[in-house]
C-alpha positions, -999 to +999 in steps of 0.1 A: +000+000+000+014+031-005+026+057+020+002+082+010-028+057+023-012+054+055-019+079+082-008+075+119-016+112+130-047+134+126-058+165+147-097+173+149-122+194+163-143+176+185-174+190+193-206+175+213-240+183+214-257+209+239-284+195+265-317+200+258-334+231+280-363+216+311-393+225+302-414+255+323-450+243+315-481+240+335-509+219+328-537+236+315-572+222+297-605+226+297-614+201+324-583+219+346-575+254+352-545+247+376-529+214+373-492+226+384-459+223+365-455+188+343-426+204+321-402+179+311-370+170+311-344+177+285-327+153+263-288+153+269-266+164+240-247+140+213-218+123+225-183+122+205-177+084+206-145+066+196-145+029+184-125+002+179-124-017+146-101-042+138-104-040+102-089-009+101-049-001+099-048+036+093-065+065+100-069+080+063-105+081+069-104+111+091-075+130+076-099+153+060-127+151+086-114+185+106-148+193+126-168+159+142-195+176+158-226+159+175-265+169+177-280+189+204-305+178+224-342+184+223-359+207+248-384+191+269-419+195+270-452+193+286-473+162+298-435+153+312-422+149+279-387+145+277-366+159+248-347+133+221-312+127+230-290+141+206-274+119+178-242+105+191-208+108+168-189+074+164-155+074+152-144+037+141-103+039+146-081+013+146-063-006+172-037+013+193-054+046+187-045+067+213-065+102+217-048+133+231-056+167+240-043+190+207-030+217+234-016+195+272-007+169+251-028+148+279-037+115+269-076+109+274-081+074+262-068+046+241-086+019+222-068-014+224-100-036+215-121-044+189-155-033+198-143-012+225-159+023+229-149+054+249-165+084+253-142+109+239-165+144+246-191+137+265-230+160+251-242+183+277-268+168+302-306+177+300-317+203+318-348+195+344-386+204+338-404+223+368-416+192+376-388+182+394-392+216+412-426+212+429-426+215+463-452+219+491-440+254+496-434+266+457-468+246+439-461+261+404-425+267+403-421+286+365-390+276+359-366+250+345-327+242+343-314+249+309-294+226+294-253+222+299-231+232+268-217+210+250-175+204+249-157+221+219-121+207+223-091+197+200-081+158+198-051+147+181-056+110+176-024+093+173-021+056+163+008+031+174+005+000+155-002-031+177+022-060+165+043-091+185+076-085+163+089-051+157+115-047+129+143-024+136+171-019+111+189+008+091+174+009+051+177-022+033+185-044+061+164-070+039+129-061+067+103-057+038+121-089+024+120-111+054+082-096+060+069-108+022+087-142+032+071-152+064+037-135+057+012-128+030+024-091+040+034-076-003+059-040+007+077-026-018+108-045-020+140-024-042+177-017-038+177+017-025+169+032+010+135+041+022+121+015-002+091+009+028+077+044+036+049+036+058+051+007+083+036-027+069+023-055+092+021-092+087+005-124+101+032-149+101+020-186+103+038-205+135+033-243+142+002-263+154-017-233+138-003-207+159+007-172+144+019-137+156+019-101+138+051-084+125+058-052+116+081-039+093+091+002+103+107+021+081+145+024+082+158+040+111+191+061+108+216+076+128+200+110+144+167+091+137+152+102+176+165+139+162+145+141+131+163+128+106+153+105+081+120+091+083+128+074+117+114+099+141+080+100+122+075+058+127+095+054+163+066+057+181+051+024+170+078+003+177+064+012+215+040-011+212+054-044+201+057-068+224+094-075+210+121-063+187+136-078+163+171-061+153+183-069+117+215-061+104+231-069+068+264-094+071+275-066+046+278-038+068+312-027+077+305-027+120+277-051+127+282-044+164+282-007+159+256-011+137+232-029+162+246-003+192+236+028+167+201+016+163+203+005+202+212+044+207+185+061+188+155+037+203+170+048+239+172+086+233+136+079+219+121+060+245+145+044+274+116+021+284+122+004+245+156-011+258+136-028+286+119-054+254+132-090+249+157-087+213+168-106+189+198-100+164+194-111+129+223-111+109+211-111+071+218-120+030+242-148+049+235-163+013+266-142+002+289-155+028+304-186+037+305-211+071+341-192+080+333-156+074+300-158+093+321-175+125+345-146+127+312-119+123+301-143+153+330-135+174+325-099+171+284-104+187+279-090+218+273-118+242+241-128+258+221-113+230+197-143+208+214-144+173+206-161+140+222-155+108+193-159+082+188-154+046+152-147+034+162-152-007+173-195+006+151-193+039+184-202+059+175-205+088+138-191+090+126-219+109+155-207+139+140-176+138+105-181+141+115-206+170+134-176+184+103-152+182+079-176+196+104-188+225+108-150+233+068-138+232+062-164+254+089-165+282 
């Protein structure tokens, strides 16, 4: 899919709907002169409702949407009538939605499930009829409560892609490759960098049926948690997968280095990234042979899950699935 589809960030106006004034009337007809106060109730304002909906990946569907804006509610009236509740606003969003306010920066809610639904501004409640004002001491009041405004706010919704396997790696570290291998997942696959420019997931098949989601982010590069690059724009979904998986070509002059760069830029991100279970994947081993790949072995640091793979032969896929599944569920 291409980048322009894929939109992890919008910023809208939400707006909900006013409460619906109490009524003020007193019954009057021709069999009763003075029946006392039956005004009532009015009908609370529109709610601004978010929704989760796994079927969605993106939020393209409210780039353009600026103003969400909910009905008000109808006034009350007599015979203790109550006025119609406003129309509620839903906004279907995908998993890992995360709203915000536009100027504290406050997060309000998050939507994690599908199905789920938050309140994001809540309508204005219905004011009372003077029926609820009747006393022994005030018979006929003549008034009711008006309704309670409605909330005009700015939301930046802000998705982070939910996924078991992040991949981390500088530009064409073979991730879109190793993605369309293990998955049904088709990115954009060439020889230069920033071949993937939006992040891509995947549903890679596991044994006895089992499975977990990977996602491929763009290319992270040094000064990435700076601005550079496209790096900065993607970090923040790597935060929510529940593993990272570090890949790194066997071509690269310092794979060490390498891994401690990308190491570097996920810390000055987010230091709570270090704290996820990693792997190290060295890659395109199909270009080097049993002795080369035992000398870039000795130069690992130690402690850290390794597997040299090669997505174009499947070396070692199998390993690294094992690896994944061993590590998402220790």
């Amino acid at each position: 899919m291409a980048s322009s589809n894929f939109i992890d960030y919008v910023k809208i106006c939400s707006r909900s709907g006013r409460g619906g004034g109490g009524s003020a009337h007193l019954h009057r007809d021709k069999k009763t002169a003075k029946g006392g106060p039956d005004g009532g109730d009015g009908g609370r304002g529109g709610h601004i409702i978010l929704r989760g909906n796994s079927q969605l990946w993106t939020l393209l569907h409210l780039q353009f949407r600026k103003h969400v804006i909910a009905e008000n509610g109808l006034n009350g009236g007599p015979d203790h009538s109550s006025g119609a509740q406003g129309h509620d606003e839903v906004l279907e969003v995908p998993l890992g939605t995360i709203a915000r306010d536009a100027e504290t920066g406050e997060v309000k809610c998050e939507i994690t499930q599908h199905g789920q639904e938050i309140i994001l501004t809540p309508g204005g409640r219905g004011g009372l009829g003077n029926a609820h004002f009747k006393s022994p001491t005030n018979q006929t009041p003549r008034y009711a409560q008006p309704g309670e405004p409605g909330i005009e706010e700015w939301v930046v919704l802000e998705l982070k892609l939910l996924a078991d396997v992040g991949l981390v790696g500088f530009p064409n570290a073979g991730k879109s490759t190793l993605l369309s291998v293990v998955s049904a997942a088709k990115p954009k696959i060439a020889n230069y960098a920033f071949t993937t420019l939006a992040p891509n997931l995947g549903v890679v098949a596991y044994r006895d049926y089992k499975s977990f989601v990977m996602a491929d982010i763009p290319g992270i590069i040094e000064g990435a948690s700076e601005g550079k690059g496209l790096g900065l724009r993607f970090l923040r979904h790597i935060e929510r997968n529940s593993m990272l998986l570090f890949m790194v070509a066997c071509d690269s002059p310092d794979i060490a280095e390498e891994y401690h760069v990308l190491l570097t830029e996920l810390e000055k991100y987010n230091p709570e990234l270090l704290d996820k279970k990693r792997i190290l994947a060295i890659t395109k081993t199909d270009m080097i042979d049993e002795e080369l790949e035992e000398e870039i072995r000795q130069t690992l640091p130690d402690g850290l899950p390794t597997v040299f793979i090669s997505s174009v032969t499947q070396k070692n896929i199998g390993q690294l699935k094992d690896l994944i599944w061993q590590a998402l569920n220790s």
